[in-house]
mmCIF file as Biopython writes it, N, C-alpha, C and O atoms, coordinates in Angstrom:
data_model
#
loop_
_atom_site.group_PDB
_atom_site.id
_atom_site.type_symbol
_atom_site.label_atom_id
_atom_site.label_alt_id
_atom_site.label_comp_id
_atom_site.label_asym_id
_atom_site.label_entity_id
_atom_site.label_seq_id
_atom_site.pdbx_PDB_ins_code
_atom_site.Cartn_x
_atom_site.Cartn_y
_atom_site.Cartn_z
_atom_site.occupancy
_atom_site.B_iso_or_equiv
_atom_site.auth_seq_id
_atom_site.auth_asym_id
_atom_site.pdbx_PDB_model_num
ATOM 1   N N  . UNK A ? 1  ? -33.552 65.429 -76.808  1.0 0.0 1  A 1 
ATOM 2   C CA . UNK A ? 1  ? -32.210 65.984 -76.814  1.0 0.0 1  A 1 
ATOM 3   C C  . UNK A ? 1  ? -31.201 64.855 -76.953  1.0 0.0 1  A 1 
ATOM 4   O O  . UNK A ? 1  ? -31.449 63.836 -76.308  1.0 0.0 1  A 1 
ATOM 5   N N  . UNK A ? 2  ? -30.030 64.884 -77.744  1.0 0.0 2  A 1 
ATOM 6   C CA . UNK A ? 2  ? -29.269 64.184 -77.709  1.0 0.0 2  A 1 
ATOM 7   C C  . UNK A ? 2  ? -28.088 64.031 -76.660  1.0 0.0 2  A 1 
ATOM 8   O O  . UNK A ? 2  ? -27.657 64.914 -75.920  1.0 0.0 2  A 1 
ATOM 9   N N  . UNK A ? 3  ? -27.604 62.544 -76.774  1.0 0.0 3  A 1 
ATOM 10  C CA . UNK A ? 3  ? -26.455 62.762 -75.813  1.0 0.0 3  A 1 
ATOM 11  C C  . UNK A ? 3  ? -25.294 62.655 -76.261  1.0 0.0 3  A 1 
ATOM 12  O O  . UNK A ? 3  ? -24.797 61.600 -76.655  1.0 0.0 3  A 1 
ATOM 13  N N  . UNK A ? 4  ? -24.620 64.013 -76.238  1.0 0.0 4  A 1 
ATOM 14  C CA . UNK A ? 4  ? -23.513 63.963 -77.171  1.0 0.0 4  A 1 
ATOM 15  C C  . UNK A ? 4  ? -21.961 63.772 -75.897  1.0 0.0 4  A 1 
ATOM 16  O O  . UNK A ? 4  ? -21.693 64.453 -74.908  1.0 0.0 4  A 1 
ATOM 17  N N  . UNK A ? 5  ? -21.180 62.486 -76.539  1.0 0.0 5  A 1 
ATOM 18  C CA . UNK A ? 5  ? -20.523 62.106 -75.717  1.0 0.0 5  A 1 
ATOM 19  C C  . UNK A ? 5  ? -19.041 63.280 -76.242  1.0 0.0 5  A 1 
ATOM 20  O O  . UNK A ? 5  ? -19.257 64.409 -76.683  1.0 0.0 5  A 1 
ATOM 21  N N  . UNK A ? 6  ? -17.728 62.742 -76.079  1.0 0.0 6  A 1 
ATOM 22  C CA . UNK A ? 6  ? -16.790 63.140 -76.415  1.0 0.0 6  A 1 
ATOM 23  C C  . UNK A ? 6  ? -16.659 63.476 -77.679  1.0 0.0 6  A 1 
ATOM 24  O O  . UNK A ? 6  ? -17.469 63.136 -78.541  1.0 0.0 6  A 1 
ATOM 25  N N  . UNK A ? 7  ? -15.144 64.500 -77.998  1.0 0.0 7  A 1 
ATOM 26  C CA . UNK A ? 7  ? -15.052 64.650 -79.782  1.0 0.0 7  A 1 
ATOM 27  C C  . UNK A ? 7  ? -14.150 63.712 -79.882  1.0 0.0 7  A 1 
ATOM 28  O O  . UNK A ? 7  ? -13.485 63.233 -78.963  1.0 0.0 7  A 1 
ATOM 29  N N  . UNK A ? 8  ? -14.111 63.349 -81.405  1.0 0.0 8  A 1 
ATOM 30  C CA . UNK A ? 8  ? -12.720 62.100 -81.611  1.0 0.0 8  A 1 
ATOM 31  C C  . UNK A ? 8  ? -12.583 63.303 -82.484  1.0 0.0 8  A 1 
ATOM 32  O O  . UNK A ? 8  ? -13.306 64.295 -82.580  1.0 0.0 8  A 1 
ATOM 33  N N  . UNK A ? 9  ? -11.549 62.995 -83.056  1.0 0.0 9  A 1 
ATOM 34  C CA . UNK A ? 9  ? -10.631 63.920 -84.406  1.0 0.0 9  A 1 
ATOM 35  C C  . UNK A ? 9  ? -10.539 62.351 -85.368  1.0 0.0 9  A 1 
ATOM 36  O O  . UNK A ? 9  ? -10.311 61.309 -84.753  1.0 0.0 9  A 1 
ATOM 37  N N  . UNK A ? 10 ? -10.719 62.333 -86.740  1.0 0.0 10 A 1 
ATOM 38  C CA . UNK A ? 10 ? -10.448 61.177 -87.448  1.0 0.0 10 A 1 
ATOM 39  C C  . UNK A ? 10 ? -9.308  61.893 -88.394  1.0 0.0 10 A 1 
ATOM 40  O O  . UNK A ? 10 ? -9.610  63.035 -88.740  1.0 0.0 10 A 1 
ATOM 41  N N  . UNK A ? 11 ? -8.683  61.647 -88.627  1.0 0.0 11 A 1 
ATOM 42  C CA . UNK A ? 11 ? -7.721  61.852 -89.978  1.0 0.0 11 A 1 
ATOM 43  C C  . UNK A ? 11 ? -7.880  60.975 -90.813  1.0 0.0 11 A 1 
ATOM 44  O O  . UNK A ? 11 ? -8.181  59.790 -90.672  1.0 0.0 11 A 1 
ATOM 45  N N  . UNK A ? 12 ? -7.544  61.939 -92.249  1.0 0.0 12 A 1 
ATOM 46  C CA . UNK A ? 12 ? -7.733  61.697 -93.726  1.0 0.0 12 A 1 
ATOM 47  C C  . UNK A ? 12 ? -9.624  61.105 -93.844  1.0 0.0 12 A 1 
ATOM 48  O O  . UNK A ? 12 ? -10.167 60.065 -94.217  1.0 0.0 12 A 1 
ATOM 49  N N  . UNK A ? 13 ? -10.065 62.318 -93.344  1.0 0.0 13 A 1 
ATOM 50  C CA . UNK A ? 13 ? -12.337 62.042 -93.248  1.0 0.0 13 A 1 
ATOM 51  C C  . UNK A ? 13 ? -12.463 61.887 -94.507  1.0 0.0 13 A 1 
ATOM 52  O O  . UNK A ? 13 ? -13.179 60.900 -94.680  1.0 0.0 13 A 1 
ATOM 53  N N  . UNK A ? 14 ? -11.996 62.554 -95.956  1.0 0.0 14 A 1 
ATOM 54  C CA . UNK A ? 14 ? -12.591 62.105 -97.064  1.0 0.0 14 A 1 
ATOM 55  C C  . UNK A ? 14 ? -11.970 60.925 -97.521  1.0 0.0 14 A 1 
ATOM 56  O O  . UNK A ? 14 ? -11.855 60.735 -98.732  1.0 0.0 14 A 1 
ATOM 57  N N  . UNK A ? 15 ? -11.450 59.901 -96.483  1.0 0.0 15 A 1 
ATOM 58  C CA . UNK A ? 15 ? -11.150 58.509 -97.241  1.0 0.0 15 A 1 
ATOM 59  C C  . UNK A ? 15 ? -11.993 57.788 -97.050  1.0 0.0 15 A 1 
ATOM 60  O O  . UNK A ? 15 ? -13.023 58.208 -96.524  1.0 0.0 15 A 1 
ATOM 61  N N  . UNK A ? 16 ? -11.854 56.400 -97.422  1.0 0.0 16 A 1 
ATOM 62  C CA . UNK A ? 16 ? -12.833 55.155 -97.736  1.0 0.0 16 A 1 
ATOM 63  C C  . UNK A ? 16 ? -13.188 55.030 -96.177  1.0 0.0 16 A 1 
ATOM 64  O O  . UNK A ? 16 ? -14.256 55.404 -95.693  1.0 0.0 16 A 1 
ATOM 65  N N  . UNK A ? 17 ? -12.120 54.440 -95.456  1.0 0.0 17 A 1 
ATOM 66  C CA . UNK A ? 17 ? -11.735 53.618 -93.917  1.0 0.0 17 A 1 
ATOM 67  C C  . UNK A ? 17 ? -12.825 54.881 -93.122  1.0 0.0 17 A 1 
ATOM 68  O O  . UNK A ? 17 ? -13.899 54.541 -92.626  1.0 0.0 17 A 1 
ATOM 69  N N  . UNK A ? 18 ? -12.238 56.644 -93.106  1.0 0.0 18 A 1 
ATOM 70  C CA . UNK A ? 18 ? -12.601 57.472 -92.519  1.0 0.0 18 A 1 
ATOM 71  C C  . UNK A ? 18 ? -14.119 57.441 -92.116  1.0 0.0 18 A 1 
ATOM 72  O O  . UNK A ? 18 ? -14.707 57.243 -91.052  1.0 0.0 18 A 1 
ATOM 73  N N  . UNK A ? 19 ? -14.633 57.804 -93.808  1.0 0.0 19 A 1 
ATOM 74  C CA . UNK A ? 19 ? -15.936 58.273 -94.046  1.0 0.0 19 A 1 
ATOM 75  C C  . UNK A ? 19 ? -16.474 56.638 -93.092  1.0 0.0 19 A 1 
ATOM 76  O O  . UNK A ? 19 ? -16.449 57.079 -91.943  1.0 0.0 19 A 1 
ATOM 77  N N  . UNK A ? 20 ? -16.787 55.547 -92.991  1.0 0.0 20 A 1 
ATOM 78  C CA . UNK A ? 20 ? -17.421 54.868 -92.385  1.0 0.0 20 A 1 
ATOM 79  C C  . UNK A ? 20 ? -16.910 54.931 -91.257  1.0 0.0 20 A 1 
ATOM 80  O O  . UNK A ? 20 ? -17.458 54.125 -90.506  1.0 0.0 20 A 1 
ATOM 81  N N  . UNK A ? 21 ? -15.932 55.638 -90.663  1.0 0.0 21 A 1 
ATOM 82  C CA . UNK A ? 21 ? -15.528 55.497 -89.009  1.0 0.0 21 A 1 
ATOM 83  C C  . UNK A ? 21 ? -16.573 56.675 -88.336  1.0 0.0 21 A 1 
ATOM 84  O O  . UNK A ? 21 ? -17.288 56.663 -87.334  1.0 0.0 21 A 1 
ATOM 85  N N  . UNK A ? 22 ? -16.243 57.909 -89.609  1.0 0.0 22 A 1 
ATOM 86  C CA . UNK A ? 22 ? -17.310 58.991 -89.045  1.0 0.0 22 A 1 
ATOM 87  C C  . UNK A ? 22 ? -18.845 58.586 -88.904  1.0 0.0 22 A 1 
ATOM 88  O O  . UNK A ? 22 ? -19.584 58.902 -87.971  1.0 0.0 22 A 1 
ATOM 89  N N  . UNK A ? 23 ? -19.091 58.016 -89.737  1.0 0.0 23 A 1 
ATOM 90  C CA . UNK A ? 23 ? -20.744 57.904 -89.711  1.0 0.0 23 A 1 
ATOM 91  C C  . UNK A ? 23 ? -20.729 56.709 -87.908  1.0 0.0 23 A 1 
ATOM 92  O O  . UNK A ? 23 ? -21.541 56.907 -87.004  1.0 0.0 23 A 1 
ATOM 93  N N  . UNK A ? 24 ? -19.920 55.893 -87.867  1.0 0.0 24 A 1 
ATOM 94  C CA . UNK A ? 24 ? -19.977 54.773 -86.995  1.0 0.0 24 A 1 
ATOM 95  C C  . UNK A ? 24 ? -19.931 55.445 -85.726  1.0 0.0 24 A 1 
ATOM 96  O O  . UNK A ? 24 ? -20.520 55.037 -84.724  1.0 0.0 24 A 1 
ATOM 97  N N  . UNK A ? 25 ? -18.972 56.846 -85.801  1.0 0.0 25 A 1 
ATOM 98  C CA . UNK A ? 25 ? -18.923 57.332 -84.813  1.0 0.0 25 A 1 
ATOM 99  C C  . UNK A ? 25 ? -20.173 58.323 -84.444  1.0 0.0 25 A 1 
ATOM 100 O O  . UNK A ? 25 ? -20.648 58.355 -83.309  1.0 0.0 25 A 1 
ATOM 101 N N  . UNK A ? 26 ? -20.547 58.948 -85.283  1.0 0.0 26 A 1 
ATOM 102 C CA . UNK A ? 26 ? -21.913 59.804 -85.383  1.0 0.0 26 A 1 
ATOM 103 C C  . UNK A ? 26 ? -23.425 58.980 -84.812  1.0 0.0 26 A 1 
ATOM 104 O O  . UNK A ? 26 ? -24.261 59.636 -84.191  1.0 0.0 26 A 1 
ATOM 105 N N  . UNK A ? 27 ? -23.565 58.006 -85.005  1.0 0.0 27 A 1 
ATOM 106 C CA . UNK A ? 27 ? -24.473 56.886 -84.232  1.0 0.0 27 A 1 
ATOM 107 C C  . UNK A ? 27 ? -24.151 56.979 -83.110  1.0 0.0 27 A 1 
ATOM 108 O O  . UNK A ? 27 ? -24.929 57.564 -82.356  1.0 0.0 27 A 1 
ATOM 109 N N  . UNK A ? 28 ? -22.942 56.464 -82.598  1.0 0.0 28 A 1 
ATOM 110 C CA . UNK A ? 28 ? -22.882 56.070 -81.332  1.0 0.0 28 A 1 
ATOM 111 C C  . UNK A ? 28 ? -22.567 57.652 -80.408  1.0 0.0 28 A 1 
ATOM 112 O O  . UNK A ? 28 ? -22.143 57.684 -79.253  1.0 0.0 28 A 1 
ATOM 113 N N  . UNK A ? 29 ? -22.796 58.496 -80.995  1.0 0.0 29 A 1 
ATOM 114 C CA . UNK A ? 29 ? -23.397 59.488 -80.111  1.0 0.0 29 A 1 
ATOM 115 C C  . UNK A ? 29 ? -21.945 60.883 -80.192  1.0 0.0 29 A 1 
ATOM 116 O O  . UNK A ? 29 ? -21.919 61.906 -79.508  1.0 0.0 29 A 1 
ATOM 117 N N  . UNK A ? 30 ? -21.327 60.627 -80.811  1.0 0.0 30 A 1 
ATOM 118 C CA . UNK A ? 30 ? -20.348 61.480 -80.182  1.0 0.0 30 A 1 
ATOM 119 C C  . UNK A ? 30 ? -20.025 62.452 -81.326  1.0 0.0 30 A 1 
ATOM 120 O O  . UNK A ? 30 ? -20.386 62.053 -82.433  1.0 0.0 30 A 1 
ATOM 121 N N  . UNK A ? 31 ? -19.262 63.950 -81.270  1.0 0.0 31 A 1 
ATOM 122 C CA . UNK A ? 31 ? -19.032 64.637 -81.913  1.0 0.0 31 A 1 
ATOM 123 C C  . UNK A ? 31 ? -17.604 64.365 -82.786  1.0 0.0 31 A 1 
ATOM 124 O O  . UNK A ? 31 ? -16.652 63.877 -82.176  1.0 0.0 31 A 1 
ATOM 125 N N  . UNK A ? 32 ? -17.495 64.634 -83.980  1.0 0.0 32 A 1 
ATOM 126 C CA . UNK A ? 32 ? -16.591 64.864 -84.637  1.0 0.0 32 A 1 
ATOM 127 C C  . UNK A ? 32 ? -16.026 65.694 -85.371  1.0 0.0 32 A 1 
ATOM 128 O O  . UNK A ? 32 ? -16.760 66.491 -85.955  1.0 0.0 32 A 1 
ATOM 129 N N  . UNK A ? 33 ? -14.059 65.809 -85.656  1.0 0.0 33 A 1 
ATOM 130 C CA . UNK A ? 33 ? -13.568 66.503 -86.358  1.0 0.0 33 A 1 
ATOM 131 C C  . UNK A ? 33 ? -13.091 65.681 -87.274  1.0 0.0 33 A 1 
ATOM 132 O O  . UNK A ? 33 ? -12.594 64.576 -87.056  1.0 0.0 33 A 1 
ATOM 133 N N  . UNK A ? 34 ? -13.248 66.258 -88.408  1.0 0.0 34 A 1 
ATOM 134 C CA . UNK A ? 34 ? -12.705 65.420 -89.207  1.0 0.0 34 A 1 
ATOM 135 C C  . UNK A ? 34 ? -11.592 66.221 -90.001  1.0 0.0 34 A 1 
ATOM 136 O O  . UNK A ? 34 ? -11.961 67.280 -90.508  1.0 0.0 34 A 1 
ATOM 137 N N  . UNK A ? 35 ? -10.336 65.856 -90.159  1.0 0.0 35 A 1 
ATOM 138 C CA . UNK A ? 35 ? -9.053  66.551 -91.065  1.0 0.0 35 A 1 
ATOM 139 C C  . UNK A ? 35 ? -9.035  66.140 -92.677  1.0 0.0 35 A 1 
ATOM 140 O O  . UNK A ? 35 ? -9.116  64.964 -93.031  1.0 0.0 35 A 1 
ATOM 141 N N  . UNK A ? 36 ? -8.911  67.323 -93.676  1.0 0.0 36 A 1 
ATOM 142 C CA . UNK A ? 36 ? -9.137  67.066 -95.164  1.0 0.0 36 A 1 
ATOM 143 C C  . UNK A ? 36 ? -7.447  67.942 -95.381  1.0 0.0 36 A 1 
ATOM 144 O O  . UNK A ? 36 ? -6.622  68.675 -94.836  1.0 0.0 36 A 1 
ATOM 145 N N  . UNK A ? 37 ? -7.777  67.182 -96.599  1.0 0.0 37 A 1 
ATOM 146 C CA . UNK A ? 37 ? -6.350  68.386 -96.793  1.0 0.0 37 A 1 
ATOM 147 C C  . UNK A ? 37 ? -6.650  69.194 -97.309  1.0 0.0 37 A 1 
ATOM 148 O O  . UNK A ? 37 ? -5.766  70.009 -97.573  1.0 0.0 37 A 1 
ATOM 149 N N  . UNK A ? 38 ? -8.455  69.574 -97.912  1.0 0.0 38 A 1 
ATOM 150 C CA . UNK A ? 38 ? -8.522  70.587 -98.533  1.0 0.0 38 A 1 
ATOM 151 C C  . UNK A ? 38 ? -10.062 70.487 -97.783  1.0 0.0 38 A 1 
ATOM 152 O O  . UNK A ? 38 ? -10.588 69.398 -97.558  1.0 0.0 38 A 1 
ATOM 153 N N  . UNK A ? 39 ? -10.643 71.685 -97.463  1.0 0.0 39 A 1 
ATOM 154 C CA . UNK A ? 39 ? -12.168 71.729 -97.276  1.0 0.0 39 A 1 
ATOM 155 C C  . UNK A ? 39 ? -13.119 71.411 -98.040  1.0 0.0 39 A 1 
ATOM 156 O O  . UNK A ? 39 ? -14.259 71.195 -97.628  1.0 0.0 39 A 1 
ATOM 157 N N  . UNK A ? 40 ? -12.739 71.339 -99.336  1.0 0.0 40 A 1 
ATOM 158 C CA . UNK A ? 40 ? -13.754 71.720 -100.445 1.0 0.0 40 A 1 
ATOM 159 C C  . UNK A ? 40 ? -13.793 69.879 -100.514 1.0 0.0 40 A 1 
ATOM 160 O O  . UNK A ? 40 ? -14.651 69.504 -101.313 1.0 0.0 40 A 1 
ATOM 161 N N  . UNK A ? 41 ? -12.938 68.575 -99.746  1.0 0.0 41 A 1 
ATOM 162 C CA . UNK A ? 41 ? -13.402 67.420 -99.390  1.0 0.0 41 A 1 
ATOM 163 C C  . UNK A ? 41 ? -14.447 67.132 -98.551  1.0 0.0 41 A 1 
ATOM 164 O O  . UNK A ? 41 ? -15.121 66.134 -98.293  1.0 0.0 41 A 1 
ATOM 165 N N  . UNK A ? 42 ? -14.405 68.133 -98.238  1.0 0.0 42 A 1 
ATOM 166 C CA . UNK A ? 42 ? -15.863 67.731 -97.057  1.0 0.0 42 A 1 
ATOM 167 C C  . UNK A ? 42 ? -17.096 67.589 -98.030  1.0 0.0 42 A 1 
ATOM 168 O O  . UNK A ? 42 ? -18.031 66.921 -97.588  1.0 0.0 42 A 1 
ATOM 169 N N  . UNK A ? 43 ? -17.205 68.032 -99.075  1.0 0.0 43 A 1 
ATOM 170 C CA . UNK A ? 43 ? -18.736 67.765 -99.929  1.0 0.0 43 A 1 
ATOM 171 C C  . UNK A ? 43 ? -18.396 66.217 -100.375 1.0 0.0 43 A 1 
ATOM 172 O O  . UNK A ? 43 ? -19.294 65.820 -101.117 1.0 0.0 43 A 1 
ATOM 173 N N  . UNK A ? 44 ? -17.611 65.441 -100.208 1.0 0.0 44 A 1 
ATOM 174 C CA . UNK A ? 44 ? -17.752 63.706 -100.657 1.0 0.0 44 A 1 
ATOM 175 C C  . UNK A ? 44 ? -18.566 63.411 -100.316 1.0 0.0 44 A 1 
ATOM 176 O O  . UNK A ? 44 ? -19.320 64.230 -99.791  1.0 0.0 44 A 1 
ATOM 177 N N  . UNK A ? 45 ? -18.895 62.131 -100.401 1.0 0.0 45 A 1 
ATOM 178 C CA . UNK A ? 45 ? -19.806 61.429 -100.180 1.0 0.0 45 A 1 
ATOM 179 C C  . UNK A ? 45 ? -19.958 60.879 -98.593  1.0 0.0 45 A 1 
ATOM 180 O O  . UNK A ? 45 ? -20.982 60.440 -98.070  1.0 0.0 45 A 1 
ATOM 181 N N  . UNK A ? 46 ? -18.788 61.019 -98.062  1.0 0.0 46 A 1 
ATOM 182 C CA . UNK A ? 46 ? -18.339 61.152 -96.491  1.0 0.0 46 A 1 
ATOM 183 C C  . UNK A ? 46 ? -19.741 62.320 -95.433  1.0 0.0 46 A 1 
ATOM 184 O O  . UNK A ? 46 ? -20.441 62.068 -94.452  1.0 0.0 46 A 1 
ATOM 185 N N  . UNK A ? 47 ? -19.613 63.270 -96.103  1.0 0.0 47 A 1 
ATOM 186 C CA . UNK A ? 47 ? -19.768 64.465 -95.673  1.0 0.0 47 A 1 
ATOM 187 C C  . UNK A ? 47 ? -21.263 64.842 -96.090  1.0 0.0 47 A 1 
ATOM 188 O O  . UNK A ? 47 ? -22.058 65.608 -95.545  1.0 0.0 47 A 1 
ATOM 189 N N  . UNK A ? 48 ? -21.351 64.269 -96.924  1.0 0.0 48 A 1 
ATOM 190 C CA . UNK A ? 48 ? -22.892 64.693 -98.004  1.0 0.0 48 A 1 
ATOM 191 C C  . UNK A ? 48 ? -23.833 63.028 -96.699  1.0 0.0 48 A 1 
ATOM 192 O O  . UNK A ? 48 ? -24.400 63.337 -95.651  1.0 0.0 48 A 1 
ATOM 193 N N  . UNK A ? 49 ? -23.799 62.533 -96.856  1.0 0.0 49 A 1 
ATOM 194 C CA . UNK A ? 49 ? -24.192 61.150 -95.904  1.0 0.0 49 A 1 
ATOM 195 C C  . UNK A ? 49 ? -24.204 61.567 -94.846  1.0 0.0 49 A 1 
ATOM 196 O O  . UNK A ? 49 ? -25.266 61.998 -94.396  1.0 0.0 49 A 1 
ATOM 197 N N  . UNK A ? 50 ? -22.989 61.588 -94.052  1.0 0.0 50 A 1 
ATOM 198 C CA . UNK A ? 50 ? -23.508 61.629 -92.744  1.0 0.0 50 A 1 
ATOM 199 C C  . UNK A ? 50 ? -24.185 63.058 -92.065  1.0 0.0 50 A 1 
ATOM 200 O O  . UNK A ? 50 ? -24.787 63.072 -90.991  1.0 0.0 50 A 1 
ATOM 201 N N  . UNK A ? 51 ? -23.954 64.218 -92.915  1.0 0.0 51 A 1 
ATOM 202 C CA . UNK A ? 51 ? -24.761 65.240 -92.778  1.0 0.0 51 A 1 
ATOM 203 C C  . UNK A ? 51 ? -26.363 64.859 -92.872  1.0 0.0 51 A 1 
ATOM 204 O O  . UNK A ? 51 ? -27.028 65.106 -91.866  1.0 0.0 51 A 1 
ATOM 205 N N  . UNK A ? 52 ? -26.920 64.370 -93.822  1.0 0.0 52 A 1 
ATOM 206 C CA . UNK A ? 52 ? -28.249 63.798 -94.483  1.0 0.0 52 A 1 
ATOM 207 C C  . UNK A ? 52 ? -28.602 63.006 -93.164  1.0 0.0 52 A 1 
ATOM 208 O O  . UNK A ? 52 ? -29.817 62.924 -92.980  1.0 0.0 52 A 1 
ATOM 209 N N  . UNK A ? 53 ? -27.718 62.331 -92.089  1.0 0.0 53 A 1 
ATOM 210 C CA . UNK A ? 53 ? -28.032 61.041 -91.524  1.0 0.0 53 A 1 
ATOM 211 C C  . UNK A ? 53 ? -28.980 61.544 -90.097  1.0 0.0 53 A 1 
ATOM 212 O O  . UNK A ? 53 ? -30.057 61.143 -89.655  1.0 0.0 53 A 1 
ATOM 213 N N  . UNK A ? 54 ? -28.044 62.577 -89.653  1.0 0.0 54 A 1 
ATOM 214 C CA . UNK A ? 54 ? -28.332 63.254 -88.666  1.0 0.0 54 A 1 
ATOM 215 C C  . UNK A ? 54 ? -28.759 64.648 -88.519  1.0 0.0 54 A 1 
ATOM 216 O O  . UNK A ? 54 ? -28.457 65.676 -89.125  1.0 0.0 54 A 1 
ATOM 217 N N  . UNK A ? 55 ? -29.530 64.399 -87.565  1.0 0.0 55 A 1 
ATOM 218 C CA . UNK A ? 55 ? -29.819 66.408 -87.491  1.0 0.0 55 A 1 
ATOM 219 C C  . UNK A ? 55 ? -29.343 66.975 -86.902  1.0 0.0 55 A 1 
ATOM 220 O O  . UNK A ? 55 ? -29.571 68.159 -87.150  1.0 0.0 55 A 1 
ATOM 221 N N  . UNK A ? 56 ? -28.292 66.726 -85.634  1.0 0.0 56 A 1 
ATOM 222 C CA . UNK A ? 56 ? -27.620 67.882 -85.237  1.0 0.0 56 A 1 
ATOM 223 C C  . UNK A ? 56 ? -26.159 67.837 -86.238  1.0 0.0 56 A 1 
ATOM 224 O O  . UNK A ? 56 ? -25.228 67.047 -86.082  1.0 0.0 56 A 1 
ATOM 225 N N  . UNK A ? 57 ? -26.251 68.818 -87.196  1.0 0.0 57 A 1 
ATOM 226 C CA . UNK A ? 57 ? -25.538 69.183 -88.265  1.0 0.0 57 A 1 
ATOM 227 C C  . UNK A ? 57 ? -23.857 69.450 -87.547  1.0 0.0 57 A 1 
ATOM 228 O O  . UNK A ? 57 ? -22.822 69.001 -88.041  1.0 0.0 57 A 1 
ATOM 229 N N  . UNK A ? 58 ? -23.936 70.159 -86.479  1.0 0.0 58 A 1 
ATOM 230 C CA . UNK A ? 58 ? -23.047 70.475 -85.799  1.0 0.0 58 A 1 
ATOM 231 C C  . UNK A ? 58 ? -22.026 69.485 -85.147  1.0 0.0 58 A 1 
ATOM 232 O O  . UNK A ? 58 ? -20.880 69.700 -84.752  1.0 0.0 58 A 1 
ATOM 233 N N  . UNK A ? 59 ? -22.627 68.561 -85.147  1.0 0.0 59 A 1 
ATOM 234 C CA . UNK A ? 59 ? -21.669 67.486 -84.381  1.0 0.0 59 A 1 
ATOM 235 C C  . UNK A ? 59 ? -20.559 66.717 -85.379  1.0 0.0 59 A 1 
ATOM 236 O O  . UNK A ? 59 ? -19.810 65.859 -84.913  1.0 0.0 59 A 1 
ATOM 237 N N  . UNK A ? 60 ? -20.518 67.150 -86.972  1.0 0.0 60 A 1 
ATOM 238 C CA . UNK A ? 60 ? -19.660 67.433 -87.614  1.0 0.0 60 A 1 
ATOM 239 C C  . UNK A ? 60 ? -18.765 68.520 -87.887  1.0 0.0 60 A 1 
ATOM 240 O O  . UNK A ? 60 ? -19.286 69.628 -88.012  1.0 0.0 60 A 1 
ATOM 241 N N  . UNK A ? 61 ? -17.624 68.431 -87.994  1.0 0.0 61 A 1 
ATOM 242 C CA . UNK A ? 61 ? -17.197 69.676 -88.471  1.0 0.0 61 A 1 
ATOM 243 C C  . UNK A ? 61 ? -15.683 69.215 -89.602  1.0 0.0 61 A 1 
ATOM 244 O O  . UNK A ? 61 ? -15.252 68.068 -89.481  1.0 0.0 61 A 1 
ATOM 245 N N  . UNK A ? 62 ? -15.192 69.894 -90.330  1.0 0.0 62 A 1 
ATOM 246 C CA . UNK A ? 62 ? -13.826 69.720 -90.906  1.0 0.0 62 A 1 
ATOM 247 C C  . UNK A ? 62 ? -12.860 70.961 -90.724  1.0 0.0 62 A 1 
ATOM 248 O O  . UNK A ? 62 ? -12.865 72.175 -90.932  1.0 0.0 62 A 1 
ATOM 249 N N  . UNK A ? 63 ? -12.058 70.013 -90.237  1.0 0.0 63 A 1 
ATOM 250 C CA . UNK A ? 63 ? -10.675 71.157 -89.971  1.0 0.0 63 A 1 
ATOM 251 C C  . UNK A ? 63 ? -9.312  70.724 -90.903  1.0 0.0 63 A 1 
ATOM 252 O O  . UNK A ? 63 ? -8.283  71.397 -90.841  1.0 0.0 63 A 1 
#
């Protein structure tokens, strides 16, 4: 079982800076939201990765 710590919220997740804060944050255990200005950003390469990285799928989400 994992230990899932706090959520962070990252703003602008389909950017360069984002997408490696999410994955950095997804290691070190904790859940995330990530803000797009459009949903249909969440399939980047941000989103396509760190989904692939981990298995609890859930500990991503985009709002």
């Amino acid at each position: 079982m994992e230990n899932v710590k706090e959520t962070v919220l990252v703003t602008g997740g389909s950017g360069f800076i984002a997408s490696y804060c999410i994955i950095a944050l997804l290691k070190k255990g904790y859940k995330v939201k990530a803000s797009l200005r459009s949903l249909s950003r969440g399939k980047t390469w941000s989103g396509r990765t760190a989904r692939s990285l981990f298995k609890n799928k859930s500990r991503l989400t985009y709002i």
